[in-house]
MIDOMI-658211 format. One line per field, with one value per atom (N, C-alpha, C): residue number from 1; residue in one letter; atom name; x, y, z. Coordinates in steps of 0.2 Angstrom, whole numbers. Example, Ala and Ser with C-alpha at 12.3 -4.5 7.8 and 13.67 -1.06 7.14 Angstrom:
BEGIN
sepa: (1,1,1,2,2,2)
voti: (A,A,A,S,S,S)
pake: (N,CA,C,N,CA,C)
X: (66,62,66,64,68,64)
Y: (-28,-22,-16,-11,-5,0)
Z: (39,39,39,35,36,39)
END
This chain:
BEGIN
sepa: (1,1,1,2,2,2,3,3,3,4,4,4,5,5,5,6,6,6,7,7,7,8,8,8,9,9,9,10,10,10,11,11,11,12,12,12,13,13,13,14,14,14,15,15,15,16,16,16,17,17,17,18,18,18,19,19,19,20,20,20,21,21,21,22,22,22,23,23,23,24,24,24,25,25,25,26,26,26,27,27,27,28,28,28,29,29,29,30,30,30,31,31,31,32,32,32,33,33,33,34,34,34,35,35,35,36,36,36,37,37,37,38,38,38,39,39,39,40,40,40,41,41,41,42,42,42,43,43,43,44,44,44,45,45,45,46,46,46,47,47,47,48,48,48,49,49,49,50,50,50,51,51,51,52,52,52,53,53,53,54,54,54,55,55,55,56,56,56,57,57,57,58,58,58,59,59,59,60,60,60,61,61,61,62,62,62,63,63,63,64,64,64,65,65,65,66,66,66,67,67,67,68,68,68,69,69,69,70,70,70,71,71,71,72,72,72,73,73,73,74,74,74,75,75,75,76,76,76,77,77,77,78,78,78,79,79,79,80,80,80,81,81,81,82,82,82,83,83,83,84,84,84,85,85,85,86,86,86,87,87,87,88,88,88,89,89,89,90,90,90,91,91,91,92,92,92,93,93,93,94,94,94,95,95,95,96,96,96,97,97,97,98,98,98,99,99,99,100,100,100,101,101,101,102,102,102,103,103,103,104,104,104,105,105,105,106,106,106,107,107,107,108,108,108,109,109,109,110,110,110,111,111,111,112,112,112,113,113,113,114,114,114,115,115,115,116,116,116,117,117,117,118,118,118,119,119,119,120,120,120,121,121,121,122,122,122,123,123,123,124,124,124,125,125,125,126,126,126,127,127,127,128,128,128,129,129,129,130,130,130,131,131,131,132,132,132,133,133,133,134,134,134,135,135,135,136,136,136,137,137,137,138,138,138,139,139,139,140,140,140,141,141,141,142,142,142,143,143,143,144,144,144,145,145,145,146,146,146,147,147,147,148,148,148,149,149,149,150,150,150,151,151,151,152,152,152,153,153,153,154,154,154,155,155,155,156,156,156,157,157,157,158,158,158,159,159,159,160,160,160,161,161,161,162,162,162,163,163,163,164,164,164,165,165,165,166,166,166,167,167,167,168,168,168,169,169,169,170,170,170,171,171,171,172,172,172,173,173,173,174,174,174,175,175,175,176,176,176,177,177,177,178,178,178,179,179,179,180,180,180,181,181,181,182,182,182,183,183,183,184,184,184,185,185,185,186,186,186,187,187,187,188,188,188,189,189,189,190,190,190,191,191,191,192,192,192,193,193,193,194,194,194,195,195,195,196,196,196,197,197,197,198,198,198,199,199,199,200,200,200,201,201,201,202,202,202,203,203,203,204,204,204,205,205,205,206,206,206,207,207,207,208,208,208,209,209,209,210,210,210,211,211,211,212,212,212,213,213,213,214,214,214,215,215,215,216,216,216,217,217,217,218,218,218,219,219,219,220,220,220,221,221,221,222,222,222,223,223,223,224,224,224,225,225,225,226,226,226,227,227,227,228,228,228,229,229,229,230,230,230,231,231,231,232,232,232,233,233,233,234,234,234,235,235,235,236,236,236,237,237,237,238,238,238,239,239,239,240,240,240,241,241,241,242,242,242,243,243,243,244,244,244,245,245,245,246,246,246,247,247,247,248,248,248,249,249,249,250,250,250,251,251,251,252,252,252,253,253,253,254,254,254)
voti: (X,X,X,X,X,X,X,X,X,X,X,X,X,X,X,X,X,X,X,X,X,X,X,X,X,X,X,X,X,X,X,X,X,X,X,X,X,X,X,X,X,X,X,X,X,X,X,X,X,X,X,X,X,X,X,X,X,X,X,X,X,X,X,X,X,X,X,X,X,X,X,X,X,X,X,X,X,X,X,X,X,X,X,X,X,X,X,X,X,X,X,X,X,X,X,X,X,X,X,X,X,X,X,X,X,X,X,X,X,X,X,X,X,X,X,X,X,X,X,X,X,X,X,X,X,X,X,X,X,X,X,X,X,X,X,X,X,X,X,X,X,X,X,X,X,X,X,X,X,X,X,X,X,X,X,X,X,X,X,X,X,X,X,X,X,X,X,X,X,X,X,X,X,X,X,X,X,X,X,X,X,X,X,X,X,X,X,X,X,X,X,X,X,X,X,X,X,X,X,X,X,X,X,X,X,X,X,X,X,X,X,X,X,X,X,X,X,X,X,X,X,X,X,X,X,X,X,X,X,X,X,X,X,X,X,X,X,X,X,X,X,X,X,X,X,X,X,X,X,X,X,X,X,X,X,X,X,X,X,X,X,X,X,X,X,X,X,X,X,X,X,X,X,X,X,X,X,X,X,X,X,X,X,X,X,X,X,X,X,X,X,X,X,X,X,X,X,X,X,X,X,X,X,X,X,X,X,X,X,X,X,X,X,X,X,X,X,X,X,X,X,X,X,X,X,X,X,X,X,X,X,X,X,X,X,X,X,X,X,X,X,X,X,X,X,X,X,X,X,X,X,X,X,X,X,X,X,X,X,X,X,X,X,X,X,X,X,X,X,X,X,X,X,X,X,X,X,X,X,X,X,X,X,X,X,X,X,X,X,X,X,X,X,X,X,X,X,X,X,X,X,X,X,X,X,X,X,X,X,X,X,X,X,X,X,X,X,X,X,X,X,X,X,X,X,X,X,X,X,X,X,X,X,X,X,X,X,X,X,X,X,X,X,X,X,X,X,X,X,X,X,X,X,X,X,X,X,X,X,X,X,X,X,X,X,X,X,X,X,X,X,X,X,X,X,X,X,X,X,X,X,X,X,X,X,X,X,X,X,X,X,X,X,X,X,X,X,X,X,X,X,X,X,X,X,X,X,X,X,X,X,X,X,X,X,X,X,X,X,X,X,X,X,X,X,X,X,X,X,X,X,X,X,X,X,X,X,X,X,X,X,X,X,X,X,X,X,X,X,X,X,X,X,X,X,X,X,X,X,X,X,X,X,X,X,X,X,X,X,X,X,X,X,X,X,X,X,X,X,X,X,X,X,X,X,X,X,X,X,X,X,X,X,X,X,X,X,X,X,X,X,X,X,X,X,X,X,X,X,X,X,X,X,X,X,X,X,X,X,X,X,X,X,X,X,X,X,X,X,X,X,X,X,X,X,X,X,X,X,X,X,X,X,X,X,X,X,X,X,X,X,X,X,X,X,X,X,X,X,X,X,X,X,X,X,X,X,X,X,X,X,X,X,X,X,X,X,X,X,X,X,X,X,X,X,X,X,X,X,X,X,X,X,X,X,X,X,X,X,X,X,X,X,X,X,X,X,X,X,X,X,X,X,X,X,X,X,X,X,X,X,X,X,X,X,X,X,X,X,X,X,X,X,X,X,X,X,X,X,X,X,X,X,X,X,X,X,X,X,X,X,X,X,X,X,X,X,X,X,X,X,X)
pake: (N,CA,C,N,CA,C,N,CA,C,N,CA,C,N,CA,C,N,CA,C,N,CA,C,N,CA,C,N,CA,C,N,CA,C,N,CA,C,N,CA,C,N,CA,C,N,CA,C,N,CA,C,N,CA,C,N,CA,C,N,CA,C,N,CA,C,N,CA,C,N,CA,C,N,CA,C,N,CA,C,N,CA,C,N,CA,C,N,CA,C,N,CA,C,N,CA,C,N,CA,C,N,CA,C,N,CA,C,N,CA,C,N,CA,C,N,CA,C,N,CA,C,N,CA,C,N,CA,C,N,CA,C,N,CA,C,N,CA,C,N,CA,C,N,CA,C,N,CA,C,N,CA,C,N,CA,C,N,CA,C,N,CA,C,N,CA,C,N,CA,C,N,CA,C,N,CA,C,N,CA,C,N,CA,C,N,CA,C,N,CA,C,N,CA,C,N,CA,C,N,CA,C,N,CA,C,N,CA,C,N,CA,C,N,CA,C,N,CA,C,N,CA,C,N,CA,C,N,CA,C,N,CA,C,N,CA,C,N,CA,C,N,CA,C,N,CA,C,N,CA,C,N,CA,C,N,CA,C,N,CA,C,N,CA,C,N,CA,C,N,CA,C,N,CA,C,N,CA,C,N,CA,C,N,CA,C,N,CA,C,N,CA,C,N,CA,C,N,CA,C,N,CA,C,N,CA,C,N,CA,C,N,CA,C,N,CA,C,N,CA,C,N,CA,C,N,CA,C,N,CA,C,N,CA,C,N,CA,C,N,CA,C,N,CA,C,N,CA,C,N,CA,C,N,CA,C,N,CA,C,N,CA,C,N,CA,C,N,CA,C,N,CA,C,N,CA,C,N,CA,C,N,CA,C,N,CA,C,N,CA,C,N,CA,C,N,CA,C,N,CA,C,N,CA,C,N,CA,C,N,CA,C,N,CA,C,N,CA,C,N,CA,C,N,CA,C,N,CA,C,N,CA,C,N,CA,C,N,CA,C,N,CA,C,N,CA,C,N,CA,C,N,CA,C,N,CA,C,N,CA,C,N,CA,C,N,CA,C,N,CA,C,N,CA,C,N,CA,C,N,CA,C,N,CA,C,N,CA,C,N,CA,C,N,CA,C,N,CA,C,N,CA,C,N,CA,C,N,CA,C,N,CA,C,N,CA,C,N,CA,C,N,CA,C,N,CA,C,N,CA,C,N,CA,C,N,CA,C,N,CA,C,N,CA,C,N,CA,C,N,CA,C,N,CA,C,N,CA,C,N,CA,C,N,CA,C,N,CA,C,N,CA,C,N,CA,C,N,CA,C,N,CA,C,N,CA,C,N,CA,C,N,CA,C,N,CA,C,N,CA,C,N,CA,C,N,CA,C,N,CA,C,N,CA,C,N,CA,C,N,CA,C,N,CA,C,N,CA,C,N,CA,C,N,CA,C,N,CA,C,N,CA,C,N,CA,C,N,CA,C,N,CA,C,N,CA,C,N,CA,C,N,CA,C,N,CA,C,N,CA,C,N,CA,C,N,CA,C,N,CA,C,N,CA,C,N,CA,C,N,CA,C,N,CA,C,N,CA,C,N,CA,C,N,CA,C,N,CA,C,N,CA,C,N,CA,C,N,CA,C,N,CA,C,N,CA,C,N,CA,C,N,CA,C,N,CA,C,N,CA,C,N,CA,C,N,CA,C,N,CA,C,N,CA,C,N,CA,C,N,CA,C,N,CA,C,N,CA,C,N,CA,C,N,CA,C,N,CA,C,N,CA,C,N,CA,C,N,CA,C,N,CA,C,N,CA,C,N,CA,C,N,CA,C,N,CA,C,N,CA,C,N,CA,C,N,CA,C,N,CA,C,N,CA,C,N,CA,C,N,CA,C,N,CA,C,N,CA,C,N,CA,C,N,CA,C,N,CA,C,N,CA,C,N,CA,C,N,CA,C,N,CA,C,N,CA,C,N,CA,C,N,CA,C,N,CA,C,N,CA,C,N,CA,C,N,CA,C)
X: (-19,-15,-15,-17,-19,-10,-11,-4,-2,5,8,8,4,5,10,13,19,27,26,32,30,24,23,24,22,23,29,34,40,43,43,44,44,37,36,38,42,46,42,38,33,35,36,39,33,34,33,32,28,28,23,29,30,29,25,27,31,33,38,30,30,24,27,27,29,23,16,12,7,4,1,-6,-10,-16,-17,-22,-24,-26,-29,-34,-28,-21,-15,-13,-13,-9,-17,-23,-28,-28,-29,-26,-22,-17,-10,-16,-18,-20,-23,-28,-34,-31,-27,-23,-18,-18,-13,-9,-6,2,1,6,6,10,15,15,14,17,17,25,26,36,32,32,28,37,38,46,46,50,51,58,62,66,72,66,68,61,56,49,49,43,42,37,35,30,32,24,26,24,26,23,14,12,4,1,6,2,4,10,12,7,6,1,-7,-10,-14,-15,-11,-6,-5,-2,-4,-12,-18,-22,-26,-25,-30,-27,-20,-15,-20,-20,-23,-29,-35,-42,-41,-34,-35,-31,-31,-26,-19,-17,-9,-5,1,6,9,9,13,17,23,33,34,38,41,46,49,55,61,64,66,70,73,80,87,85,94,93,97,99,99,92,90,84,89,81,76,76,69,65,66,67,62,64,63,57,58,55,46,47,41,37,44,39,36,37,34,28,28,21,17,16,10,7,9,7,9,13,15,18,17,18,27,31,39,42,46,52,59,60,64,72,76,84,88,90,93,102,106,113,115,116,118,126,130,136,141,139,143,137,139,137,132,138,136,130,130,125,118,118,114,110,116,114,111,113,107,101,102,94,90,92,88,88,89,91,86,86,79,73,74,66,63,66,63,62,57,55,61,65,67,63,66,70,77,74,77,83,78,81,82,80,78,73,69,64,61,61,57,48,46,42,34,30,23,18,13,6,2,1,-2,0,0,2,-2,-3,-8,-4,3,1,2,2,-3,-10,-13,-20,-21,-18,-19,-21,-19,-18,-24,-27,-34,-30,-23,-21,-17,-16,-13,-4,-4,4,8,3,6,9,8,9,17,21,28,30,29,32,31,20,19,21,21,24,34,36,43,43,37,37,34,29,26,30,31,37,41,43,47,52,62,64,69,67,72,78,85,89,91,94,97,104,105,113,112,116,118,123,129,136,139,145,151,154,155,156,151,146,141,142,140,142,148,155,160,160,155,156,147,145,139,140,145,144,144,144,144,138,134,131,124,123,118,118,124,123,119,117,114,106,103,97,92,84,81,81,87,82,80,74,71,74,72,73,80,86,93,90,89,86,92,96,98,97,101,99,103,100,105,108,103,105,109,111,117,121,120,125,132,128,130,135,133,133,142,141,146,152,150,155,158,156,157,154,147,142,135,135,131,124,118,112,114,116,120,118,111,110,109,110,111,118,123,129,131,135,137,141,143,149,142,137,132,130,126,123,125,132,136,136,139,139,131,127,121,118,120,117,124,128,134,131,128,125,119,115,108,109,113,114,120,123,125,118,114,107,104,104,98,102,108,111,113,111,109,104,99,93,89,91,87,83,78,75,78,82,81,78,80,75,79,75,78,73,76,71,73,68,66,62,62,57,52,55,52,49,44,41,47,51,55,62,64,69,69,62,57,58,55,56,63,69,74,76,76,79,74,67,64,68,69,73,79,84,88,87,81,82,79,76,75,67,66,60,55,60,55,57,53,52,49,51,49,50,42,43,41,45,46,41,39,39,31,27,18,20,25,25,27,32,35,29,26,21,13,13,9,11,18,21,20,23,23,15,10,4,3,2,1,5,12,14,13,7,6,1,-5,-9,-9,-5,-2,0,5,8,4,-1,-8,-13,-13,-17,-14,-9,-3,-2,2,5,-2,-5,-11,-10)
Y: (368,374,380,386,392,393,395,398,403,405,412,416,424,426,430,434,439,435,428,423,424,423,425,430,436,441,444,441,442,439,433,431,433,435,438,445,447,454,460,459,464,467,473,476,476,476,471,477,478,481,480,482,480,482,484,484,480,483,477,479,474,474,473,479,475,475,478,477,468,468,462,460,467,468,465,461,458,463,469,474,478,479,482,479,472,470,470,468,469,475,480,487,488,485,484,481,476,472,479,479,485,493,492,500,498,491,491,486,485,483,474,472,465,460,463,458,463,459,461,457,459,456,456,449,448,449,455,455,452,447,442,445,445,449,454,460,467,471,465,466,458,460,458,451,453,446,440,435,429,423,420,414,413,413,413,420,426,432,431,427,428,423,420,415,417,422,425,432,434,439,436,430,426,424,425,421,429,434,441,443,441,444,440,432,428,432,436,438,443,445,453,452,445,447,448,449,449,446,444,438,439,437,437,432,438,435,434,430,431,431,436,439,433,429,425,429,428,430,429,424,422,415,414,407,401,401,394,390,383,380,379,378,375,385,389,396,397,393,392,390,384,380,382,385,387,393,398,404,401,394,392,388,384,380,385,389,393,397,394,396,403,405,410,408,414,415,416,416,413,416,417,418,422,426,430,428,428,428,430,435,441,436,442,440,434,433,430,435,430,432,428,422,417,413,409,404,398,395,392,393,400,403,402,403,401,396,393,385,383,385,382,385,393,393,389,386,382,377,373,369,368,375,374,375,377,382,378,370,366,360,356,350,346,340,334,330,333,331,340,344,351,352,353,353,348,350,346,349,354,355,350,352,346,344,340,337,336,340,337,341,337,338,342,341,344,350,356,362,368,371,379,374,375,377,370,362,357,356,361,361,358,357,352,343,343,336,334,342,341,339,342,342,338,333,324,326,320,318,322,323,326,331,334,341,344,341,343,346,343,348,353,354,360,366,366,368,371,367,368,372,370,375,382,381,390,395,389,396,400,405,411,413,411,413,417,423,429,430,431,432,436,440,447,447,451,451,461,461,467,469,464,471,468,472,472,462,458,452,448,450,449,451,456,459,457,458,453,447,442,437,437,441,440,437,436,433,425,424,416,414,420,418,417,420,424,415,411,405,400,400,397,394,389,390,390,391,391,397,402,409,412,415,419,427,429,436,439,442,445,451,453,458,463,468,472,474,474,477,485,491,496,498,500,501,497,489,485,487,487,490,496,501,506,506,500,500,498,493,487,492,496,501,507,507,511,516,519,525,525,520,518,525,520,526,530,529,533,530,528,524,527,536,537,541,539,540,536,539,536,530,530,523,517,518,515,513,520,517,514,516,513,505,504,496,493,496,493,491,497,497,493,493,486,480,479,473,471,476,475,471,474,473,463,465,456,451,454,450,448,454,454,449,450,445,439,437,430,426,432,430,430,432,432,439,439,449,452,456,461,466,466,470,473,477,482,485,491,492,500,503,512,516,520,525,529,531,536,535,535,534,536,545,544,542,538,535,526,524,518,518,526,526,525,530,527,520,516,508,505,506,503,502,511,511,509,507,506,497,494,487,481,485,484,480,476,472,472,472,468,475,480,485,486,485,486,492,496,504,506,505,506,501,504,500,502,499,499,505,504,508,516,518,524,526,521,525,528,524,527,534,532,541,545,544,551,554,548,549,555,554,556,562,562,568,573,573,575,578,575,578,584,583,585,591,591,599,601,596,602,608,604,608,615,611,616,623,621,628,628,635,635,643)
Z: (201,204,199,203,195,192,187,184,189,191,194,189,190,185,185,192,192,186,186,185,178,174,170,165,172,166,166,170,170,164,165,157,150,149,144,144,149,149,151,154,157,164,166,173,179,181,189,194,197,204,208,216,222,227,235,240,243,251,253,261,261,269,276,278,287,292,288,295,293,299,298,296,294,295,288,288,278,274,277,273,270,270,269,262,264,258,252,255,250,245,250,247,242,243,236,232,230,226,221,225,222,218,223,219,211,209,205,206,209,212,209,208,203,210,215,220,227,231,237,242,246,247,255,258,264,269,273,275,280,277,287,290,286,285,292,290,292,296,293,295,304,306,314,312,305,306,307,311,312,307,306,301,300,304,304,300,304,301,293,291,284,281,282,279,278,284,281,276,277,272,265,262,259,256,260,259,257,260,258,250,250,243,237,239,233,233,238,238,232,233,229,222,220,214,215,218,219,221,218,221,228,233,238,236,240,239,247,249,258,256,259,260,266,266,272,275,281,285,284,280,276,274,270,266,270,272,276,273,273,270,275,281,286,282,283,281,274,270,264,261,264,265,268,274,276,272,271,266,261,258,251,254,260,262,263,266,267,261,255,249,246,246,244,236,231,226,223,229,229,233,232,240,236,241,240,247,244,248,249,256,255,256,253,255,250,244,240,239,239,238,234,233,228,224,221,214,217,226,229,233,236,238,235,228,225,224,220,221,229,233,239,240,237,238,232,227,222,226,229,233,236,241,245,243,238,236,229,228,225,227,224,226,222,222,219,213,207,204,207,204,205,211,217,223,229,233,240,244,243,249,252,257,261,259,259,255,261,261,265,261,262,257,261,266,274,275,270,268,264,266,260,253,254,246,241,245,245,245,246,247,253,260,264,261,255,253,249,249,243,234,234,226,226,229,227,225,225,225,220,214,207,209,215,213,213,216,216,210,205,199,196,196,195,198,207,212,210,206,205,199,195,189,191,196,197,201,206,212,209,210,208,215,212,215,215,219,219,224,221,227,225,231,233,233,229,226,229,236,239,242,240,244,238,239,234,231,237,236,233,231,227,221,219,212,211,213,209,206,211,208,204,201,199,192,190,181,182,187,190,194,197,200,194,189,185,181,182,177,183,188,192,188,186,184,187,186,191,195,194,199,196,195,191,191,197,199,202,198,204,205,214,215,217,217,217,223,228,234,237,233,234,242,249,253,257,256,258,251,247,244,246,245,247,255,258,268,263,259,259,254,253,246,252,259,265,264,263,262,262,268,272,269,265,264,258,254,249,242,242,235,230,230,224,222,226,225,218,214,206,207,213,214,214,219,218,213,209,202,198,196,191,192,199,201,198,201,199,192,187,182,174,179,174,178,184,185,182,182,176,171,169,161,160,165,166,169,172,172,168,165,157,152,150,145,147,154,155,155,154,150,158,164,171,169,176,176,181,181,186,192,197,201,206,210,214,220,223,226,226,225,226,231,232,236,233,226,223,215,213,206,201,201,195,195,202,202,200,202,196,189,186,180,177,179,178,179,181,183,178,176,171,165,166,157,157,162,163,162,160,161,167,172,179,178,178,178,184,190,195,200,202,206,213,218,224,228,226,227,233,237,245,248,257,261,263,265,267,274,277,283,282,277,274,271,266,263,267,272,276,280,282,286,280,275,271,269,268,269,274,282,285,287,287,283,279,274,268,272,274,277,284,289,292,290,286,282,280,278,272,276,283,288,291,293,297,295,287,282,279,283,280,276)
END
């Protein structure tokens, strides 16, 4: 099984960038690859995809160099569990809000000794049964797991959450932030920031990476220097509209 590199380079303190993909086309997420980008966040989410399209989504990412993430729907292991069989490069879990929270998603998103994932060979990231029985541990040592720490009851209890081990990545979720502080869309309002960036710094000193998610390259550059590892610079969808946008006004305001 190849090494994961995004897990990698996080480790070694390297900054990390992201789309988040909702569409289901393979040549979208390839695209990322080529232009640069180190993962891809396959949204099950918030996005419409089905488990099949995600697994091929997965299989174009590998074509291209780049890690696919699945993004799950909530703190479920059958949930968990699937985003990691179909080979994905690790899994992302929104809505963490306690220690315990945590601890389940380690829970599910490891094999035993670690966790309890449910266990078949008969799976992508099995090899369909080509990589033999060994594999559970290497598989528990490559996955990368990100959870999302996004409203207020999160963040308070984030000094507790951060001792959990085995998660690699707290993502920082501003726009539920913001909803749960009552300023619903407001993520660069100071109450926000501020919360976010004493939360950084309680990640980093637990020796986890940080992440987040942005719209715009010099609000990326900020959270970098701020500490912020793992970067998810918007949505394959938004970046197509402003695309198209851009061209549109080019013609128009002539």
């Amino acid at each position: 099984m190849p090494q994961n590199q995004l897990k990698q380079k996080l480790q070694q303190g390297e900054t990390v960038l992201g789309l988040f993909m909702n569409c289901s086309y393979p040549a979208f997420i390839e695209i990322c690859g080529h232009a640069g980008f180190d993962f891809a966040v396959i949204d099950m989410e918030h996005g419409p995809l089905h488990p099949l399209a995600a697994e091929d989504l997965c299989r174009a990412a590998d074509c291209a160099g780049i890690a696919p993430v699945v993004r799950v729907r909530k703190n479920d292991g059958p949930q968990i569990q699937r985003a990691l069989d179909i080979g994905s490069a690790g899994v992302q879990i929104p809505q963490i809000e306690s220690k315990i929270d945590a601890e389940m998603a380690v829970k599910s998103s490891k094999y035993s000794p670690l966790g309890a994932r449910g266990l078949s060979f008969a799976t992508r990231a099995g090899r369909y049964t080509a990589a033999g029985t060994d594999i559970t541990n290497k598989l528990n040592e490559e996955s990368l797991v990100v959870i999302h720490v996004e409203g207020k009851i999160g963040i308070d209890n984030l000094a507790e959450i951060v001792t959990v081990p085995h998660v690699d990545v707290i993502f920082l979720g501003p726009y539920d932030l913001s909803q749960s502080l009552g300023i619903p869309g407001q993520v660069r309002d100071p109450r926000v920031t501020k919360m976010m960036q004493e939360a950084v710094q309680t990640i980093r000193n637990a020796g986890k990476a940080a992440g987040t998610f942005v719209e715009h390259p010099e609000i990326a550059k900020q959270w970098i220097d701020a500490g912020v590892q793992y970067i998810g610079l918007g949505v394959d969808v938004a970046v197509f509209l402003r695309g198209c946008q851009s061209l549109v006004k080019a013609v128009r305001n002539r």
